[in-house]
N, C-alpha and C positions, 0 to 999 in steps of 0.2 A: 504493500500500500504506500503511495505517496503523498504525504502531506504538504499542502497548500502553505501560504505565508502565515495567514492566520490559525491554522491546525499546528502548525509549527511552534508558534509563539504561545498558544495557549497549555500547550503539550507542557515546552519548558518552564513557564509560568507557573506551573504547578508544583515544582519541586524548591519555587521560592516561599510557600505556604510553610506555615507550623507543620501541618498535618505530612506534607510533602516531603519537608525536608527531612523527618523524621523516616518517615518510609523509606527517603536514600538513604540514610544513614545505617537501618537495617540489613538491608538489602545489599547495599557495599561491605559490610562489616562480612555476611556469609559468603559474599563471593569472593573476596580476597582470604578471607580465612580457607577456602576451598582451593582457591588456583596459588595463590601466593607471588607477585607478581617479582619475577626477578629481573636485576638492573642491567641494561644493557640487551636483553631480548626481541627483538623483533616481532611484536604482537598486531594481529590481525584484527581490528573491531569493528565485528559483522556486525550491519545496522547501527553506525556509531548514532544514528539520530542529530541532537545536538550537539554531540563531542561530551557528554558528560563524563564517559568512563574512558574515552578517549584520554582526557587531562586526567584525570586519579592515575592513569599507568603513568603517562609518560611525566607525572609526577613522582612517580618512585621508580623512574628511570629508566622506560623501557621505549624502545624507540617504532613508535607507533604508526600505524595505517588506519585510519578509517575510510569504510565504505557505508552507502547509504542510495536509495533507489530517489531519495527526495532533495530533489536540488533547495527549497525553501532551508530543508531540516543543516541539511550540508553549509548554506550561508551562515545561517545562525553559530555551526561549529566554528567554522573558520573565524566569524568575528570572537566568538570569547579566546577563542588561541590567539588570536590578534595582539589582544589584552595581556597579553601575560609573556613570559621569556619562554614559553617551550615552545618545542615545534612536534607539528603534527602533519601529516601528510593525508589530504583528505580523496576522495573521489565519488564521483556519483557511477555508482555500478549495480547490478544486479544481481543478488545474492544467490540467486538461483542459475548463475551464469557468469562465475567471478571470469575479471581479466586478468588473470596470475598464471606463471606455470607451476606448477605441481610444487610443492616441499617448498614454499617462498618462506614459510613465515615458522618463526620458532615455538608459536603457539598462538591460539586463538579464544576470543573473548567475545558472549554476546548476548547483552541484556537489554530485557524488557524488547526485543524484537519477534520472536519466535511466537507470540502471537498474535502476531501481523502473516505469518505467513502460511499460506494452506498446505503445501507442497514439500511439509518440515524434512520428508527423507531425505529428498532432492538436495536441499539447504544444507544441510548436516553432511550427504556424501560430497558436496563442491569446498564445504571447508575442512572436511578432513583431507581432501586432495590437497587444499595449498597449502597443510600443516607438514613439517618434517615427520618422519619417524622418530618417537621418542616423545615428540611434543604434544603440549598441553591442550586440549578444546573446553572448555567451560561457554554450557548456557546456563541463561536465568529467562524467568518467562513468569507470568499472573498462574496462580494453578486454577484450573477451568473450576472443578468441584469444592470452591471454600468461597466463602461470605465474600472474600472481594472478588473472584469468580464470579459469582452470580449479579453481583454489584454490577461490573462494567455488562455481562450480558444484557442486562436490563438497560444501559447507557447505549448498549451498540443496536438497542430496534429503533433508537431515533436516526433520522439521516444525518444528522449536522455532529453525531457523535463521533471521536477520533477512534472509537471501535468500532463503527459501525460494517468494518470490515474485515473485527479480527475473526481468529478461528483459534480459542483456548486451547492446552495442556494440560495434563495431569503426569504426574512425574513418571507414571507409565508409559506412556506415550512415548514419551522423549528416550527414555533408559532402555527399551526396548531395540533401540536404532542400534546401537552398538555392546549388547549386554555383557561380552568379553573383556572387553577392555573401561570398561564403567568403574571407574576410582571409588566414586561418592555422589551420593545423591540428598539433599537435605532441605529442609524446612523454614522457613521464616516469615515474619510479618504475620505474629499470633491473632495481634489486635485487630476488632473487627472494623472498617469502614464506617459504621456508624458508632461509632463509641465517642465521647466526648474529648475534644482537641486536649483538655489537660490528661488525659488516661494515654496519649502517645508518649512514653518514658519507656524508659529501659526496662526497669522494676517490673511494669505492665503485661509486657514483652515478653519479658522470662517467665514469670505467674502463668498466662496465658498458655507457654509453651507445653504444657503439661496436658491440658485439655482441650486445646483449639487445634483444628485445622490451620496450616500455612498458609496465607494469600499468595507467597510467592514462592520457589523451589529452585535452586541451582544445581544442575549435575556436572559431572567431571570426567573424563575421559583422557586415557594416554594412547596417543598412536602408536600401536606398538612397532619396533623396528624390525 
């Protein structure tokens, strides 16, 4: 799916919220605790969107590629890297159709994309192509069957919603593509959607993790060599 100027800006917009930033903070906390990002690696970020997880690598050193099918979402990267002394290397490409040869990249990263897209085998066999052997692939995605699952489904039967064209996961789905080589699969973002902006805390978080379903999931995968 390709988002528009305003789909773009609304998208990122959101992660300047209480409630938003919170959810990034979650959310980056399981995926770097999963992949672990190391400096000087060549990382691939499938569906970089606005560059958000684009800057967290190449803020801990790793010398980054984003890709992205939305030329709006892609501006938007480039201006905050603009902002800042790192560089990033962006391109508007098709995730389902990368332009790399095979073994480009030392590992690959890619969140909050994978349900955006219908055709997730596809996605998954074209970035384990441009992965080396050895190398890292981590996604993150909404899991389809928990409260904010249901949440955005209900957000995506409007037309003007930026889901109104996802197609959700459940950590099955995903783990099932490659179940050999499947590092770790895990859980986060206990709290539910509608729960009260001061209950997004850590504390909350953790309590929850006990009893709630994840809104979101990161898996792990090593290519083997």
């Amino acid at each position: 799916m390709a988002f528009d100027r305003d789909k773009a800006e609304e998208y990122d917009n959101w992660y300047e919220t209480a409630k938003g930033s919170f959810v990034d903070e979650v959310e980056t906390a399981l995926a770097f605790e999963l992949f672990k990002p190391e400096a000087g690696e060549r990382v691939l970020d499938a569906g970089c969107g606005t560059g958000n997880f684009s800057l967290k690598l190449a803020r801990r050193g790793c010398e980054v590629v984003g890709i992205d099918i939305s030329g709006p979402m892609l501006e938007l990267a480039r201006k905050k890297v603009s902002q800042t002394n790192l560089s990033v290397d962006f391109y508007r490409q098709d995730l389902l159709d990368l332009d790399f040869v095979g073994e480009s990249f030392d590992s690959a990263f890619s969140m909050a994309t994978f349900e955006f897209i219908k055709d997730y085998e596809k996605a998954f066999q074209e970035i384990r192509r441009v992965v080396k052997p050895g190398g890292r692939i981590l996604i993150g995605t909404i899991t389809r069957d928990s409260s904010w699952g249901r949440l955005y489904r209900r957000q995506g039967e409007r037309e003007n919603s930026v889901f109104h064209h996802a197609h959700f996961k459940n950590p099955e789905d995903l783990n099932r593509l490659d179940p050999e080589n499947l590092i770790a699969s895990r859980e986060c973002l206990f709290i539910p959607p509608d729960a009260p902006e001061e209950k997004f805390n850590w504390d909350e978080e953790n309590r929850l993790a006990e009893e709630k379903k994840g809104g979101f999931f990161c898996s792990l995968w090593r290519k083997p060599k």
